[in-house]
Structure formats: C-alpha cells, structure tokens
C-alpha positions as a Markdown table, in Angstrom:
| # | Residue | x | y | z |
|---|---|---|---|---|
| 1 | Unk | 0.0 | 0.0 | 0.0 |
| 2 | Unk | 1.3 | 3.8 | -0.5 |
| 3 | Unk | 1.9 | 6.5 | 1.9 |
| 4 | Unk | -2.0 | 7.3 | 2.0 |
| 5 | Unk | -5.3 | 6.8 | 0.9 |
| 6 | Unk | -5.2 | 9.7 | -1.0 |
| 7 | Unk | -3.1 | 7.9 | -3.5 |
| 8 | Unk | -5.3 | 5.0 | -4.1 |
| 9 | Unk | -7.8 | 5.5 | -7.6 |
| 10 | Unk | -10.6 | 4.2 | -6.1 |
| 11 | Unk | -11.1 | 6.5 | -3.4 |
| 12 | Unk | -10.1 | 9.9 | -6.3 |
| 13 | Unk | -12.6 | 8.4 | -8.0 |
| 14 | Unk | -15.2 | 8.4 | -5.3 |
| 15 | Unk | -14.2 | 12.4 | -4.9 |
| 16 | Unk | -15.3 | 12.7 | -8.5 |
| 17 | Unk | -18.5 | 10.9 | -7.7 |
| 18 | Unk | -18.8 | 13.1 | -4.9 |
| 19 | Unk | -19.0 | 16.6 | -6.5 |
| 20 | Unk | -21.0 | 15.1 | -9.5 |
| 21 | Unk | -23.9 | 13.9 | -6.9 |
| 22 | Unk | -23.6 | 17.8 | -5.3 |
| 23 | Unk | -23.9 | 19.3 | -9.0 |
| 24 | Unk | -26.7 | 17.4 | -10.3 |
| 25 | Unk | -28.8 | 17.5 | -7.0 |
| 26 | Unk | -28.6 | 21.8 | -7.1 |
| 27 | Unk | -31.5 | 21.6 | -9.7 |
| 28 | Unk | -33.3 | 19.3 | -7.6 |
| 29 | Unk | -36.8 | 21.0 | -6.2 |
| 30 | Unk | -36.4 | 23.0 | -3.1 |
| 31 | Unk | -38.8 | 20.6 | -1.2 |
| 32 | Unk | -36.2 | 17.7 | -1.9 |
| 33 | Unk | -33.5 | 19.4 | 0.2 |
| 34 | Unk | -34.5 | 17.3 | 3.1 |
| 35 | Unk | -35.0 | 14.1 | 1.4 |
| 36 | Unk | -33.6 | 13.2 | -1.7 |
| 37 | Unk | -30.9 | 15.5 | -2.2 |
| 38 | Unk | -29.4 | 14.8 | 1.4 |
| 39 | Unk | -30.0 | 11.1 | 0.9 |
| 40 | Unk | -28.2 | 11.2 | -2.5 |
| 41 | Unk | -25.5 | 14.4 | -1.0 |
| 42 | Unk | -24.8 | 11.6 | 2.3 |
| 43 | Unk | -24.2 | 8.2 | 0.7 |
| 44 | Unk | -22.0 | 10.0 | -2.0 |
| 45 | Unk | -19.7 | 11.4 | 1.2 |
| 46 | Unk | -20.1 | 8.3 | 3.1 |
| 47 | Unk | -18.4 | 5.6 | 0.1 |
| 48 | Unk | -15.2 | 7.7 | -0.3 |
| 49 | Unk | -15.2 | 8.2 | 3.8 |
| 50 | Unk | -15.7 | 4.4 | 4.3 |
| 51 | Unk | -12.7 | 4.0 | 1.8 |
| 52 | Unk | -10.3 | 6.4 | 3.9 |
| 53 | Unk | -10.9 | 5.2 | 7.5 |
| 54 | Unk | -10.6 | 1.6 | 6.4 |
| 55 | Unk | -7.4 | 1.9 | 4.7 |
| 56 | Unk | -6.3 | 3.7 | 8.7 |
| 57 | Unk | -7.7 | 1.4 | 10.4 |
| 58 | Unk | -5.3 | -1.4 | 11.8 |
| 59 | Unk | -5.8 | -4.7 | 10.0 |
| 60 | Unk | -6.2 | -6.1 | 6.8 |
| 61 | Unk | -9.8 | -7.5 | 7.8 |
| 62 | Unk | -11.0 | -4.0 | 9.2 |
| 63 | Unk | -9.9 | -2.7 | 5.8 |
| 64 | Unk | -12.0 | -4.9 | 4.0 |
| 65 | Unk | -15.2 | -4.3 | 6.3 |
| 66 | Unk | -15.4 | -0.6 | 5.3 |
| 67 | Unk | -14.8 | -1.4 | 2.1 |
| 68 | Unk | -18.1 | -3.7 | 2.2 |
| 69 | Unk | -19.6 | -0.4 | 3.8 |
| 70 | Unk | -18.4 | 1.8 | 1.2 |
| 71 | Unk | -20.1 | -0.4 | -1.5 |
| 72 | Unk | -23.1 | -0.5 | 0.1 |
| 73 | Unk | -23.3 | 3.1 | 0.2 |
| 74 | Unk | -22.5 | 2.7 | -3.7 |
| 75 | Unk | -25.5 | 0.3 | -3.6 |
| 76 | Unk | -28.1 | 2.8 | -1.3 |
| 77 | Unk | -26.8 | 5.7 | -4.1 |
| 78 | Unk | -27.4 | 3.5 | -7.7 |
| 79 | Unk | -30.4 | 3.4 | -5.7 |
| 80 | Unk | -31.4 | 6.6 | -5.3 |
| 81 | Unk | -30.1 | 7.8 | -8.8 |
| 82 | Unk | -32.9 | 5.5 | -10.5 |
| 83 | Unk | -35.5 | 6.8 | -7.7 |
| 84 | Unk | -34.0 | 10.7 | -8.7 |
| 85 | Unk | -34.7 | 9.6 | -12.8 |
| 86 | Unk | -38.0 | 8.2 | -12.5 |
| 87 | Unk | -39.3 | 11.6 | -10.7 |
| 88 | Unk | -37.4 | 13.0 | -13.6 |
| 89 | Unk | -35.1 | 15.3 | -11.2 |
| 90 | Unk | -31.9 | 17.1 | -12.4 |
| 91 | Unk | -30.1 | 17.1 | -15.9 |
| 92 | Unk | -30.4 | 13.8 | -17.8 |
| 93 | Unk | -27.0 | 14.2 | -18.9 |
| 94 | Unk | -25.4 | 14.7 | -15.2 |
| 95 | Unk | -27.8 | 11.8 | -13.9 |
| 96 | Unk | -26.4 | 9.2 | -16.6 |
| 97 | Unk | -22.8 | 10.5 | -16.3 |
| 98 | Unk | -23.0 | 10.1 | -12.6 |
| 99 | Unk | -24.7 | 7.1 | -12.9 |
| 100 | Unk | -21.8 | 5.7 | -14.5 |
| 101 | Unk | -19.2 | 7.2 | -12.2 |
| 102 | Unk | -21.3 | 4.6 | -9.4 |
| 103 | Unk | -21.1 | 1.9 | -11.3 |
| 104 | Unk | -17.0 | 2.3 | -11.9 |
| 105 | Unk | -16.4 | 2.7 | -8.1 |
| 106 | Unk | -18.7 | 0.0 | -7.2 |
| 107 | Unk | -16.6 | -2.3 | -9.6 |
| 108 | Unk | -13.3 | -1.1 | -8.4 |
| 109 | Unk | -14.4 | -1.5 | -4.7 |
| 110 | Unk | -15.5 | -5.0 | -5.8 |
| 111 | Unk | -12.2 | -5.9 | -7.1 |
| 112 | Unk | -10.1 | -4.4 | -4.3 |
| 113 | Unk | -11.8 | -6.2 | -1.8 |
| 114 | Unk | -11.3 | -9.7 | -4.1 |
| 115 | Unk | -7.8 | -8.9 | -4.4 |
| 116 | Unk | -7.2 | -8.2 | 0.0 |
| 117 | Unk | -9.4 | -11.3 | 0.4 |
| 118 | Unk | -7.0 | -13.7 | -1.8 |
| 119 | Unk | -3.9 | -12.1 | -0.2 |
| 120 | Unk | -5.0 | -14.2 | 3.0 |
C-alpha cells in the first residue's frame, strides 16, 4: 500500500463521484433538500469516507469491512439515482454521467476487496 489513501484510484474516484452527486442535485426541487438530495449528497460522502478510514484502520480484515460499507453506500446511491430519474429530477446528462461514475467505483471496490481477500 502507498503513503495514504489519497493515492489510491478508487477513493479519487469516489471524490469525483462526490462533486457530481452535489452538482446534479442543485436543480433538484427546493422541497427535496431534506429528502432526496441529502440522501443522495450523504451516501456519495459516506463511500469515499468508508474507503479512507478503512485503509487507517489497523488490520487487513478491518480494511476490508469498510470497504463492504463503502459499496453499500454505492449500492443505497445507484439506488437513489434510478429513484432521482424516475421523478425526472436534475439534468439527464449529469444523472447518466453520474450514474456511470457509481457503477465504476462500485466495480473497483469490488475488485479491491477480491484482491485483499485472496492475499490471506
């Protein structure tokens, strides 16, 4: 592992997933700000969190159980991204971009936690 978990691709790319979910939900209706857009806004800040206190935390098997969190926060946001395009909230384009940014971390959180769990 490097020097931090700044270093590690999955977590930058969690940052980027971040900011997209805060730009698409500022067209969201005002009424949403409660609901929705914090639901979205919080699961978005909780999967690159879950990635940075894992990799601090002590053992290899901590590690990997905020990883698990972090993807389900990945899972609770895909979620909420279909729920936020069926009530046709925000730009289509920034909902299917961001979409996609969910799908990439949730693959490469996937596959890091493979690759710990066959390192034994």
């Amino acid at each position: 592992m490097g020097d931090s978990f700044r270093e590690l691709v999955v977590w930058q790319r969690s940052i980027e997933l971040t900011v997209a979910v805060y730009k698409l939900t500022e067209s969201f209706p005002a009424a949403e700000r409660f609901g929705l857009t914090n639901q979205l806004r919080r699961a978005s800040v909780s999967v690159a969190s879950n990635i940075a206190e894992g990799y601090g935390r002590a053992t290899k098997g901590e590690y990997i159980q905020f990883l698990g969190h972090a993807r389900g926060s990945i899972s609770e946001l895909e979620t909420q991204l279909v729920i936020a395009g069926a009530l046709n909230f925000g730009s289509k384009e920034l909902l299917k971009s961001t979409e996609h940014l969910c799908s990439e971390v949730g693959r490469m959180l996937r596959t890091m936690m493979k690759s710990l769990q066959l390192k034994g």
